[in-house]
NUMARMI-171576 format. One line per 2 residues: for each residue x, y, z of C-alpha. Coordinates in Angstrom, 3 decimals. Each point is the difference from the previous one (the first is absolute). Example, Ala and Ser with C-alpha at 12.3 -4.5 7.8 and 13.67 -1.06 7.14 Angstrom:
2
12.300/-4.500/7.800 ~ 1.370/3.440/-0.660
END
This chain:
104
-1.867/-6.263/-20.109 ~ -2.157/-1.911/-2.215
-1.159/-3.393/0.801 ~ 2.459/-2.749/-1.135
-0.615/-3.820/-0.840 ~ 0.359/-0.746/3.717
-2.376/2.004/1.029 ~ -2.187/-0.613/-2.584
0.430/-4.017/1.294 ~ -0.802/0.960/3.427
-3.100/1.538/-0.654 ~ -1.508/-2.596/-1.580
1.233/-2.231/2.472 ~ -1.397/2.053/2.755
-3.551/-0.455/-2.193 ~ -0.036/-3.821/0.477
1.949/0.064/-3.397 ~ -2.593/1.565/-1.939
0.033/2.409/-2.856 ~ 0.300/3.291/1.732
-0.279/3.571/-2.009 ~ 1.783/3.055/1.740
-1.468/3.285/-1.169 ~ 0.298/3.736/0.343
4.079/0.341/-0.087 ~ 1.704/2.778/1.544
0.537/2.721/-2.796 ~ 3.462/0.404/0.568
0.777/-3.523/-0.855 ~ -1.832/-0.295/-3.311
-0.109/1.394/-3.133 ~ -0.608/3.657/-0.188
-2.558/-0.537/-2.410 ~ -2.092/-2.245/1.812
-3.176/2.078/1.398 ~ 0.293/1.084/3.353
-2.864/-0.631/2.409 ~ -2.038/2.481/2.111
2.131/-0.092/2.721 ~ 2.462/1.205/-1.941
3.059/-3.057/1.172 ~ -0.892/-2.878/-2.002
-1.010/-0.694/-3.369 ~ -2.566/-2.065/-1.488
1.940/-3.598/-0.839 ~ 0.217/-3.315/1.065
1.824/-3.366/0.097 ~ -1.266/-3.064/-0.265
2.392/-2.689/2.136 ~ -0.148/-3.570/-0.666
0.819/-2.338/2.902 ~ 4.016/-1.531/-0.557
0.265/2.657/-3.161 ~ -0.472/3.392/0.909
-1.426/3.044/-1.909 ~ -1.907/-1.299/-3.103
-1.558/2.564/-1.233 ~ -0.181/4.110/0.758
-1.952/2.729/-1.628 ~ -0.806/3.111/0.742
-2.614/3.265/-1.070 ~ 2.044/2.091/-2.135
0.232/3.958/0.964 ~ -1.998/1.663/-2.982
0.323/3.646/0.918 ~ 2.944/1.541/-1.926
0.769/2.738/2.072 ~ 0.438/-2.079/2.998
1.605/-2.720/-2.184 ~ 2.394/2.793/-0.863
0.865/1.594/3.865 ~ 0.314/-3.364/1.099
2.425/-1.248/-3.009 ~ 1.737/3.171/0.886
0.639/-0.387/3.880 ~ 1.583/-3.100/-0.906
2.404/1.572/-2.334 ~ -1.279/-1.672/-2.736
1.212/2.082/-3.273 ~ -3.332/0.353/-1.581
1.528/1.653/-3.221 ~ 0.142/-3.717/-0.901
-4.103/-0.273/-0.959 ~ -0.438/0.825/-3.305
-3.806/0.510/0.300 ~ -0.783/-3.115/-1.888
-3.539/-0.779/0.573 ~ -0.113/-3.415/-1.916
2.474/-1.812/0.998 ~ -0.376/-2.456/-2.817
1.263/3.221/-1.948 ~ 3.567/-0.586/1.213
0.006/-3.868/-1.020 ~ 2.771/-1.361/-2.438
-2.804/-2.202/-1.132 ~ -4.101/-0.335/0.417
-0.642/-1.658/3.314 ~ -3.887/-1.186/-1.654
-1.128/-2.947/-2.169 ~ -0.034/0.349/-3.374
2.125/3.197/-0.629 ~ 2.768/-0.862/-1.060
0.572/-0.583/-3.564 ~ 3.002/-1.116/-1.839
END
């Protein structure tokens, strides 16, 4: 189970109601693109939990190797016949997502 708002209220109530971050999630409860660490169980993210407001922000390293990317995308039964090998993905915009492109 991942943490919820209690828990994330505890936690920085436990800190003397500080700003607390909470890194290296179990694997199995994040994203399956989020880079795994060494050991293999958790992944390289965090949280950042604000005192009577919970998570605030999160991040995480992104896994870059496509074959993993793939196996893991797979094991999840993720139907990968879905990418279309775009590798801009300002290429599949309706519109240009920059200044100063767009003309009328």
């Amino acid at each position: 189970m991942d943490l919820q708002s209690e828990h994330e209220k505890y936690l920085c109530q436990y800190f003397d109601n500080k700003p607390v971050f909470v890194l290296n999630y179990p694997a199995q409860l994040k994203a399956f693109y989020m880079k795994n660490n060494p050991d293999g169980k958790t992944v390289a993210g965090f949280d950042l939990l604000f005192p009577e407001i919970g998570e605030l922000i999160g991040g995480s390293v992104r896994e870059n190797n496509y074959q993993f990317l793939i196996a893991k995308a797979r094991k999840i039964g993720l139907d990968i016949n879905n990418l279309h090998g775009t590798e801009n993905i300002r290429d599949t915009a309706a519109f240009p997502l920059y200044p100063k492109h767009l003309e009328f």
